[in-house]
N, C-alpha and C positions, 0 to 999 in steps of 0.2 A: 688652385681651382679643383685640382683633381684630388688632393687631401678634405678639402671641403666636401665635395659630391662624395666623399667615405665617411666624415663622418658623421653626414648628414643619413646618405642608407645604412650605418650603422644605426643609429637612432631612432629611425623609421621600424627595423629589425627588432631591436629592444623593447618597442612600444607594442607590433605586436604580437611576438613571442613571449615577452619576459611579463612585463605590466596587463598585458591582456589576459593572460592566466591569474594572474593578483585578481582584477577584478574581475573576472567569472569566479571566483571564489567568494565574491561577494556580492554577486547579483541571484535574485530568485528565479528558480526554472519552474515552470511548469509541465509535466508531462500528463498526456492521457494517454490511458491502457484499458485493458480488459482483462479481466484476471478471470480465470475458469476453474472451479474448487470440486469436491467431493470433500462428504466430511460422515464422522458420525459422532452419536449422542448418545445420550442416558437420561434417560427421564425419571422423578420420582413425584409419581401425586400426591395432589395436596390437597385431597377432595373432588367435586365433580366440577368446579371450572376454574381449579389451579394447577398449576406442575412447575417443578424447577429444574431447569432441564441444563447438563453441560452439554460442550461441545469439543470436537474439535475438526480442524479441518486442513488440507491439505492444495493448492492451487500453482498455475504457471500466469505468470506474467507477461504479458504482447502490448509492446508500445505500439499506440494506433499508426506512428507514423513511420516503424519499421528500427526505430534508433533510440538511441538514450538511458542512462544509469540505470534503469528497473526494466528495460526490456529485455526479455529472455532470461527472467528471473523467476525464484522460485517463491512462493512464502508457506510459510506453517501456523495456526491460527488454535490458539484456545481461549474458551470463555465461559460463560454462562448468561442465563436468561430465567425469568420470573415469567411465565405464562398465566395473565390472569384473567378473566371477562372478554376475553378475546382479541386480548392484544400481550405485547412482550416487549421488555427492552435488555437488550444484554449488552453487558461489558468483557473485555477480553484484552490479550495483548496476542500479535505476531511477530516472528520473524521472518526479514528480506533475505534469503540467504543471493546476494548479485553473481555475474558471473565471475568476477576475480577471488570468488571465495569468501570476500569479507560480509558484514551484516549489518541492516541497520532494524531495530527495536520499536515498535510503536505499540501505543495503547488505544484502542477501539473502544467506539458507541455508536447501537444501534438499535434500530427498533420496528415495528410495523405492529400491524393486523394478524390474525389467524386465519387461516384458509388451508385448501389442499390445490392446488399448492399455495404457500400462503402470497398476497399484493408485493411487489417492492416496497421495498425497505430502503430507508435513508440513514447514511454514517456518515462518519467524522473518524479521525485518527490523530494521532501526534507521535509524532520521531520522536523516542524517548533516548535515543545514542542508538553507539554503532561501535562497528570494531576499526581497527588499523587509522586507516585517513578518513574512513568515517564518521569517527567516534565524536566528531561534534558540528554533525552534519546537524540543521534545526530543520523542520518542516510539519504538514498537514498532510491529510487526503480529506477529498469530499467525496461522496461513491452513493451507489446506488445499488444495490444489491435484487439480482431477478433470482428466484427460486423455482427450479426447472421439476417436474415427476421424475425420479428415479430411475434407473434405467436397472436396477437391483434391489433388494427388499434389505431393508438395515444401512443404507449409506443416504447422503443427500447428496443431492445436485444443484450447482447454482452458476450465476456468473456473475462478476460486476463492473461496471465503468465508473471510470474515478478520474479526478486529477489529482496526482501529487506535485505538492506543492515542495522545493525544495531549496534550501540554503548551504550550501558546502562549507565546511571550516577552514 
């Protein structure tokens, strides 16, 4: 009986120690955050209602709910954008840098209106790899990008809320 009741809390133990990490490595998480950037640009016109503008930008990452793999992260963002007739879509890639040091890689799209400051803007992303146990992490983000007046003349300001969406390898 009492060889029984072991290895029976042995199993229980295994199932959710050992197997229970197996498959959280293969379930989807979803996180939402808010990411708060600064960034700056280069603009070259392209006549009186085009410009092609790079960018680059710099931001911290805050899980809404205090926890999880991208909270308390960094990221670094470059891209560009075609400004035309009063709107723009830009493409771009950044880097997660998380807090164990490793990294994961995505590629961005995104786009809106022209204004001062310009409407939110809607993107998308894709995990393109990563470094160490990351490195075949799969995932998305969906976000929503608010673009704030400057608090300094030559930098931007912005924020955005996203989910990412993520699969661990």
């Amino acid at each position: 009986m009492k060889t029984r009741l072991l290895v029976i809390l042995g199993l229980i133990t295994l199932a959710v120690f050992g197997f229970g990490n197996i498959a959280l490595g293969q379930n989807e998480v979803t996180e939402s955050v808010t990411t708060g950037y600064y960034g700056t640009s280069k603009v070259l016109p392209l006549g009186a209602d085009r410009a092609y503008v790079t960018w680059e930008s710099f931001g911290v990452v805050v899980s809404d709910t205090g926890a999880g793999l991208f909270h308390n992260t960094t990221i670094h963002c470059t891209g560009a954008y075609l400004a035309e007739k009063g709107s723009w879509e830009s493409e771009g890639y950044c880097t997660y840098t998380l807090k164990d040091g490793e990294k994961v890689f995505l590629s961005i799209k995104f786009g809106g209106k022209m204004g001062m400051p310009p409407p939110p803007a809607q993107g998308t992303a894709k995990m393109i790899g990563g470094t160490g146990k990351y490195s075949g992490i799969e995932g998305r983000t969906e976000y929503t990008s608010y673009f704030l007046r400057p608090s300094a003349e030559g930098i931007s300001q912005s924020y955005n809320k996203a989910k990412i969406i993520y699969k661990l390898p």
